[in-house]
Each structure stands twice: as C-alpha cells, then as structure tokens.
C-alpha positions as CSV (number, residue, x, y, z in Angstrom):
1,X,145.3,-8.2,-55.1
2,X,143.3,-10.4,-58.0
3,X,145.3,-13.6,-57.8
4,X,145.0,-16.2,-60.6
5,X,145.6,-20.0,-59.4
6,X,146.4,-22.6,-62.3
7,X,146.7,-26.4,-61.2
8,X,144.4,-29.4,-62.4
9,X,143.9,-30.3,-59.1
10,X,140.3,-29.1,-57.7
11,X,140.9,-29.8,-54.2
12,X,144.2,-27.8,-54.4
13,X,142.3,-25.3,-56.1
14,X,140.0,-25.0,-53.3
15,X,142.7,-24.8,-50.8
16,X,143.8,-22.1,-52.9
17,X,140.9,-20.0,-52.9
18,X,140.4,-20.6,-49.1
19,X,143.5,-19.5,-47.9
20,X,144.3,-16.5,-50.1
21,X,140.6,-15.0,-49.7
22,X,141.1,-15.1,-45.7
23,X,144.4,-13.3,-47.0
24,X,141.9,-10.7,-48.4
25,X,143.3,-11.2,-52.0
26,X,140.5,-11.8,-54.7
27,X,140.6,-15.0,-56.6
28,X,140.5,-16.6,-60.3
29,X,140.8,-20.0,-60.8
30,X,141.9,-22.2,-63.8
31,X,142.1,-26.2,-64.3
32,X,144.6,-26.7,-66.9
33,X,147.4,-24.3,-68.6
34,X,145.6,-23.5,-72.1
35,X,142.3,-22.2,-69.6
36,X,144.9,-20.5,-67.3
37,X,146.1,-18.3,-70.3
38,X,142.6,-17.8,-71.3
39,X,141.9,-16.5,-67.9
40,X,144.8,-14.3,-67.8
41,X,143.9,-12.9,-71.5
42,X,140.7,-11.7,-70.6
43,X,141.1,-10.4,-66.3
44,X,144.8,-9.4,-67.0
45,X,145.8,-10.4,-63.0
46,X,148.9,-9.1,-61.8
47,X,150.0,-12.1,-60.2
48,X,149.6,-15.9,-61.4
49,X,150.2,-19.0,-58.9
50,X,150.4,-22.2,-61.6
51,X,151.6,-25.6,-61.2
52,X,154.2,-27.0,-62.5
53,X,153.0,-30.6,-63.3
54,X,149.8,-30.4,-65.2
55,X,148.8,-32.7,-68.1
56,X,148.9,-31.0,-72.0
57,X,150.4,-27.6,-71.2
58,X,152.6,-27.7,-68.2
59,X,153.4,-24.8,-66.1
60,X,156.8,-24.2,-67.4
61,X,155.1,-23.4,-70.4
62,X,152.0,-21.4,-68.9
63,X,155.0,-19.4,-67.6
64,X,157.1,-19.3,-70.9
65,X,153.8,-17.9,-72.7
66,X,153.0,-15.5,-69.7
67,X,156.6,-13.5,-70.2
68,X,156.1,-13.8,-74.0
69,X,152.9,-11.8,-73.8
70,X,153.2,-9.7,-70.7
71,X,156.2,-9.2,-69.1
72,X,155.2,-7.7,-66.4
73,X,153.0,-10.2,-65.0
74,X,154.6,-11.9,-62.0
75,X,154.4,-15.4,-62.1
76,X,154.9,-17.5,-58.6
77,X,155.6,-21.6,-59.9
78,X,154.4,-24.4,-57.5
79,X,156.8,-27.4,-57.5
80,X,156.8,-30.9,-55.6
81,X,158.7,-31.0,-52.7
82,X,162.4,-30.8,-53.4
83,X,162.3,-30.5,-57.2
84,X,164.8,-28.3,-57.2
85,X,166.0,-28.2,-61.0
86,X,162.2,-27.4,-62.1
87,X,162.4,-24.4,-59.6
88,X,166.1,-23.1,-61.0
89,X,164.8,-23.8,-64.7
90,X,161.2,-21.3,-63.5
91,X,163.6,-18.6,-62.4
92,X,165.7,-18.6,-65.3
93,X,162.2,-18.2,-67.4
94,X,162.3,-14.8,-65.2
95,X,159.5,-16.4,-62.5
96,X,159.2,-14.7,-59.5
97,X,159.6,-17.3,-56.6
98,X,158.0,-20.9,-56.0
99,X,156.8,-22.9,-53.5
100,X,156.7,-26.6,-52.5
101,X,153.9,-29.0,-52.4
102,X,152.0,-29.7,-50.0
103,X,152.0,-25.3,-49.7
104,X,152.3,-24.1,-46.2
105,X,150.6,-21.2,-45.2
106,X,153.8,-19.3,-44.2
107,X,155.8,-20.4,-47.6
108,X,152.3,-19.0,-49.4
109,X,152.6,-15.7,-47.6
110,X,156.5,-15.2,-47.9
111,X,156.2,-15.7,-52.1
112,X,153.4,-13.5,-52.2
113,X,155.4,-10.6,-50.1
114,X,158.2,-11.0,-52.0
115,X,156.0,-10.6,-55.3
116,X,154.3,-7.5,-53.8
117,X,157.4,-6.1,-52.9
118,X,159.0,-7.0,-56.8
119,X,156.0,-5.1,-58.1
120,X,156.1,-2.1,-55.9
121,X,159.8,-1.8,-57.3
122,X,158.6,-1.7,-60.5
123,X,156.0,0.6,-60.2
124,X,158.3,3.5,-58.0
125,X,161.9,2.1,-60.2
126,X,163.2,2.3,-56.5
127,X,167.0,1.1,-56.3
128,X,167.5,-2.0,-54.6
129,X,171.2,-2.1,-53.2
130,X,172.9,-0.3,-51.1
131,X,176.3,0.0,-49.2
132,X,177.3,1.0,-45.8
133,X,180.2,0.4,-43.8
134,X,181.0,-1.9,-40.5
135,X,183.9,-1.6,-38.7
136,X,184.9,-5.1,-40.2
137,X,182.7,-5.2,-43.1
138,X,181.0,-3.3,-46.3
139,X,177.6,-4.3,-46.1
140,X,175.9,-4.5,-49.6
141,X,172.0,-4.6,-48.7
142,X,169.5,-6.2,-50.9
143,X,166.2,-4.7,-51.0
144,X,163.5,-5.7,-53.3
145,X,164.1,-8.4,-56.2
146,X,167.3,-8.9,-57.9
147,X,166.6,-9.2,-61.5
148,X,169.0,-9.0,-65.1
149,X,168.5,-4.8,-64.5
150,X,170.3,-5.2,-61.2
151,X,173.4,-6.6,-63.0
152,X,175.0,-3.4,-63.3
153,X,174.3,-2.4,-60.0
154,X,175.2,-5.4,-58.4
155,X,178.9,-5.4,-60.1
156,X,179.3,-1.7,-58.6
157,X,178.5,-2.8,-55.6
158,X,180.6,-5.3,-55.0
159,X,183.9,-3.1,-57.1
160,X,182.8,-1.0,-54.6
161,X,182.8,-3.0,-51.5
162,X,185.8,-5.1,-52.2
163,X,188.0,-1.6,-52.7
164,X,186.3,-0.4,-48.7
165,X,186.8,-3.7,-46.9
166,X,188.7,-6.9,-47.7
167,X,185.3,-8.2,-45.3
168,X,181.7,-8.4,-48.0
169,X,178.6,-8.9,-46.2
170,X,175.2,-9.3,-48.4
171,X,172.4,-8.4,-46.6
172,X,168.8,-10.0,-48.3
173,X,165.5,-8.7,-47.0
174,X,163.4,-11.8,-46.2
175,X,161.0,-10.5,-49.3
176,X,164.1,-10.6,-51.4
177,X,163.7,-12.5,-54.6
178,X,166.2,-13.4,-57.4
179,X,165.4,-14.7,-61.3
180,X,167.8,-17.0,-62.7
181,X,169.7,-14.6,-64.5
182,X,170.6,-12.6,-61.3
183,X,171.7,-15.8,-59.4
184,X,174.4,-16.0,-62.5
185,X,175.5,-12.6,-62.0
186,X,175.4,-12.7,-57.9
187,X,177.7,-15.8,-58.4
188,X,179.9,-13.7,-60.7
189,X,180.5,-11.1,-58.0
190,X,181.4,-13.7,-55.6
191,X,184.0,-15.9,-57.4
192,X,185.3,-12.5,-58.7
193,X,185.4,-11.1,-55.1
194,X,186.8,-13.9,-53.3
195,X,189.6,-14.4,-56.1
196,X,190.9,-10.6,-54.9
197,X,190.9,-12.2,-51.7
198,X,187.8,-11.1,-50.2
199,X,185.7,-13.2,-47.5
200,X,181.7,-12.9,-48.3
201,X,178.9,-13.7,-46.1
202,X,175.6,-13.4,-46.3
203,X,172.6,-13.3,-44.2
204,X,168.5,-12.5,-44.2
205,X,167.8,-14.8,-47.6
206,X,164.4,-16.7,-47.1
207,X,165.1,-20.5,-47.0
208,X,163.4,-20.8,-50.5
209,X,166.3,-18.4,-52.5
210,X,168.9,-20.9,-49.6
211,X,168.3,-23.7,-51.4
212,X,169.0,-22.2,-55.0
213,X,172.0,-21.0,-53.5
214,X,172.9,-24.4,-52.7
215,X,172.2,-26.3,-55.5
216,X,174.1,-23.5,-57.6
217,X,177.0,-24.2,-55.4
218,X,177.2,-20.5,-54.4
219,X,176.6,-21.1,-50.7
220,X,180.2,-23.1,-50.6
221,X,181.9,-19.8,-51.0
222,X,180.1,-18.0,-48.5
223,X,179.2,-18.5,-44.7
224,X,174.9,-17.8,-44.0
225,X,173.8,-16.8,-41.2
226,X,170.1,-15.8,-39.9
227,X,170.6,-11.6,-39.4
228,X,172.9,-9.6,-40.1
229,X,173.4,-8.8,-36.3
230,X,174.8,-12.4,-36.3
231,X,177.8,-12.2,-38.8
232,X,181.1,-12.3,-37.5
233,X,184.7,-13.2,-39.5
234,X,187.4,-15.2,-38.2
C-alpha cells in the first residue's frame, strides 16, 4: 500500500519509512502539513499517517482538508502519549484511528490493519454487524469500522438484541475501528438498552478504541473483557 507520512520531524520520518517499508508498504514522505497536502494532490495515496503537532498547519487541519477534498482517503492521526481529547476531536473529523508517541511497532501495525480492513469494507460495501444467539446472551459482532452509515444498523441491532435476550454482548474484531460520530451513536444504544433493563458487555476492542471508550464514559456502563470466550453475567 503507498503510505504517505506527514510530521516535521526528520528523524521520525525516517523511523517512518524504515519500519513501514520492512512492512512491504511503499513510502511518501512530507515535512510540514501545506507539503503533506501537496503530496497527497499530486500521488493520491490511499492512506495518510500525519502528526498532530506540527508548526503552521497542524494535523487536525491536514485532516480537516483531507475529508474536504477526498473523502475517501483514510487518514491515521499521530498524537502524544495520552492526549486523549486531540485523538476524540481526530475521530469526530471522521479519522480512521491514531496512535501514541513514541509509535510502537505493534500499535503501527494494529492502525494500519484496522485501516486496510475499513477500506476493504468500502470497496466490497460488506455489512459489518451481526447477531447470533448464546444461551445467556445476543451477541451483536462488530466486523470492520463503525462509521455514521452504521447508525442505522447499529440501532437494529441492538432493538434487535434487547427484544432476544435481556443479556447484550458486543463483540469488536481487534481491526475494529470507530469515528467519532459512531462512538455517539454506540453510546446511544447503550444508555437506551440498559434503561430497558438490559446488562451490556463488551469484549475484543483494541486498547486504542478502550481508551475512547473510557474517556467518553461509555465503559462505566459496560463490563470489558479480552474475548468473547471470557464473558460471563452475574
């Protein structure tokens, strides 16, 4: 995949270009935003990896002008470590994930699958959710990226599940991703579920959508675990 990196730091840049071509992904690389956009105007890469802390135009704003001219274009923000409101206020702009400074290999990796996996969606319009039944639960699996075209889907689902079992499990894919306008939604369907009396877990959700979760508050009303093999109810 052609891969365009954005940050003003050239050692990062480097580190960049290191890792993702022993990835086998092919490389363009950009030193501040207004080059970035230049880059992406004239390769068209399917993917962008920018930083969010760059002098004159910041990557909030790479990002706003990225949606603005190409939709389509998945956009993966890099934040400091713990900067949790600049990651929320990315996903509401419709980004695709982020990752912390200093990047670790793994957290690199996960992003980019769950970015493959958002564009392969797109490409085959698969659907993303589906239901089955437990014994004690009705299992609404979460395949793909959840996105503001999932919020119809996502309210059946749970009308759905809550009607089957008074027990909601939501099963993520580790690859799963969710833009700011799905988290709304998701926490919708939870305070809308639990108020008919329904208990919710959840489990499979990388540790990167976790921590959204938590800052949004959603995570209060719902018990995590690793796999779904691991759920139980009291």
């Amino acid at each position: 995949m052609r891969i365009l990196v954005i940050d003003d730091e050239l050692p990062t840049l480097k580190m960049f270009v290191l890792i993702l071509n022993a990835m086998g992904h092919e490389v363009l690389t950009a030193e501040s935003g207004e080059q970035g956009l230049e880059v992406m105007r004239a390769e068209k890469p399917p993917l962008v990896l920018t930083d969010i802390k760059m002098p004159g135009m910041d990557g909030i704003e790479v990002l706003r002008k990225i949606k603005e001219e190409n939709q389509a274009t998945e956009v993966i923000v890099i934040t400091g470590h713990g900067d949790m409101d600049l990651a929320i206020k990315a996903l509401n702009l419709d980004a695709t994930d982020f990752i912390n400074k200093p990047v670790r290999r793994e957290a690199l990796q996960g992003a980019l699958s769950r970015a493959e996996e958002r564009m392969q969606l797109k490409h085959d319009k698969a659907v993303a959710l589906n239901i089955f039944l437990r014994e004690d639960a009705a299992v609404i699996a979460v395949r793909g990226s959840l996105s503001t075209a999932s919020e119809s889907a996502l309210k059946d689902a749970f009308r759905h599940a809550s009607r089957s079992r008074v027990n909601i499990i939501l099963d993520f894919a580790e690859n799963t991703s969710i833009n700011g306008a799905a988290i709304a939604v998701l926490a919708d369907c939870i305070r809308s579920a639990r108020a008919d009396g329904c208990r919710i877990a959840m489990a499979g959700l990388s540790d990167n959508f976790r921590q959204v979760l938590d800052v949004m508050g959603i995570s209060r009303q719902v018990t995590a675990f690793r796999r779904l093999e691991d759920v139980v109810f009291p």
